[in-house]
C-alpha positions in Angstrom: 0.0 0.0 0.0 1.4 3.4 -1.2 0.4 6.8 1.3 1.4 9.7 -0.8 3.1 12.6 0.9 -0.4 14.2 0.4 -1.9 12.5 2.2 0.4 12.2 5.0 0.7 16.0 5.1 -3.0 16.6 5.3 -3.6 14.1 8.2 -0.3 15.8 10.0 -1.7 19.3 9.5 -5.1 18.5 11.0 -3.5 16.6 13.9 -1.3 19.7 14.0 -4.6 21.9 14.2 -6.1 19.9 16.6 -3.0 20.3 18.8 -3.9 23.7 19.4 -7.4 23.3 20.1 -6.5 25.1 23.6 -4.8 28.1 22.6 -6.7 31.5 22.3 -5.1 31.8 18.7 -6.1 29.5 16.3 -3.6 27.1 14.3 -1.8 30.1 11.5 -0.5 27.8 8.3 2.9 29.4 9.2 2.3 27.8 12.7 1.1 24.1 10.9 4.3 24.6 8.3 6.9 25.0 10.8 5.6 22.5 13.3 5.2 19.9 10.7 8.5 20.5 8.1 5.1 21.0 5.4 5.9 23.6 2.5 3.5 26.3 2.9 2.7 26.8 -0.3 1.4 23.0 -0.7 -0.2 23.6 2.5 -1.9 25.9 1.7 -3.6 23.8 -1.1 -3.7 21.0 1.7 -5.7 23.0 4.2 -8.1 24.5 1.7 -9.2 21.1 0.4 -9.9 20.8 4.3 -11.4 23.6 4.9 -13.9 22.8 1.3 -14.4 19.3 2.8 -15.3 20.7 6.5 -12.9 19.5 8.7 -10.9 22.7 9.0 -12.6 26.3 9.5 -10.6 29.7 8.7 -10.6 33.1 9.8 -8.4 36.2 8.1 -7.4 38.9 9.8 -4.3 39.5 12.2 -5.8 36.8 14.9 -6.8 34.5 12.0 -5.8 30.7 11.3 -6.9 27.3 11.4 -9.4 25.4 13.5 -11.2 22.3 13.5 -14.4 22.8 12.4 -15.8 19.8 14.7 -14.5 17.9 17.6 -11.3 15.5 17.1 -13.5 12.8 18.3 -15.6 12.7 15.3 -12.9 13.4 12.8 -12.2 9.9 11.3 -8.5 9.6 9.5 -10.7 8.6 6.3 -12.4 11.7 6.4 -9.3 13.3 6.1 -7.5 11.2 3.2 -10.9 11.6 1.5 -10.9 14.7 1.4 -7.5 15.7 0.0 -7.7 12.0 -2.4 -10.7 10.6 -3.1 -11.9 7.6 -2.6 -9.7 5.0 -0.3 -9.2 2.3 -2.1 -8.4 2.0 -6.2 -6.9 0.2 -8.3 -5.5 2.1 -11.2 -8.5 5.1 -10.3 -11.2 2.5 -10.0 -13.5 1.2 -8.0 -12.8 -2.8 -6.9 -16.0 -3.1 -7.3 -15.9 -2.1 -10.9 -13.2 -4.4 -11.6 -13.6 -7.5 -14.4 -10.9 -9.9 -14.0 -11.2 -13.7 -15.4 -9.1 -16.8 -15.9 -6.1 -16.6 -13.4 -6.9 -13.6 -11.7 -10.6 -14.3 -11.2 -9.9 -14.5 -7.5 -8.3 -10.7 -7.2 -11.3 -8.7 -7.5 -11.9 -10.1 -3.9 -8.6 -9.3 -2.1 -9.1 -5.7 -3.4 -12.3 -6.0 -1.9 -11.1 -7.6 1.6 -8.4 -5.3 1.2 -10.6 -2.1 1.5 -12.8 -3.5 4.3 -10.0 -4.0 6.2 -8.9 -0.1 5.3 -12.1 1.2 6.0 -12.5 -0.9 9.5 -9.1 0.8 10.0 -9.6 4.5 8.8 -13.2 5.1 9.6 -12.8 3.8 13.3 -9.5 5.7 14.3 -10.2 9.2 15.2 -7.8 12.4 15.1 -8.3 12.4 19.0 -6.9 8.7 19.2 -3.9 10.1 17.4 -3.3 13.3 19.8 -0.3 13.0 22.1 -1.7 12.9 26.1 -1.6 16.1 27.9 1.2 16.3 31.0 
């Protein structure tokens, strides 16, 4: 299984977000960039394909930023890579379901489709919150 850097930026800037939850200021791009090695330019796409999706809120302005736009708890890590990639699972852009195979590789069409149960059980059950560091 492949996780672009995409992905893997957009799940580390909402955790990043979500980090901040307690802080007067909400979460600057600057503040996600830095914190998270992201380029802020590329975040900037990132975190308006969350904000689109409703996951992320903005404000402008001097005191502006980044929030969560709902509680870590019901932000599923799916939700997230949906929202910067599509759909989870594809095999060359489609749907296993949509696949034809026959002869030898009758049988595939049903790993990809294990496969993506197995993601989903995965990705829609573990929440941002799980992922958050504890408190001291």
């Amino acid at each position: 299984m492949h996780i672009n850097l995409r992905t893997d930026y957009a799940l580390r800037a909402v955790l990043e977000v979500a980090a901040r939850m307690d802080q007067v200021r909400p979460a600057t791009r600057d503040d996600v960039s830095e914190a998270q090695n992201i380029p802020p330019r590329y975040l900037a796409t990132i975190l308006n394909e969350l904000r689109r999706a409703g996951l992320v809120t903005a404000s402008r302005g001097p005191d502006g930023g980044y929030r969560l736009a709902t509680d870590p708890g019901s932000i599923a890590l799916a939700d997230v890579i949906r929202a910067v990639n599509g759909p989870l699972t594809q095999v060359g852009g489609i749907r296993p379901e949509n696949l034809e195979y026959s002869g030898s590789s009758v049988n595939l069409g049903g790993v990809w489709l294990e496969l993506r149960a197995a993601e989903r059980k995965l990705l829609e059950t573990t929440t941002i919150r799980d992922l958050l560091p504890e408190k001291e």
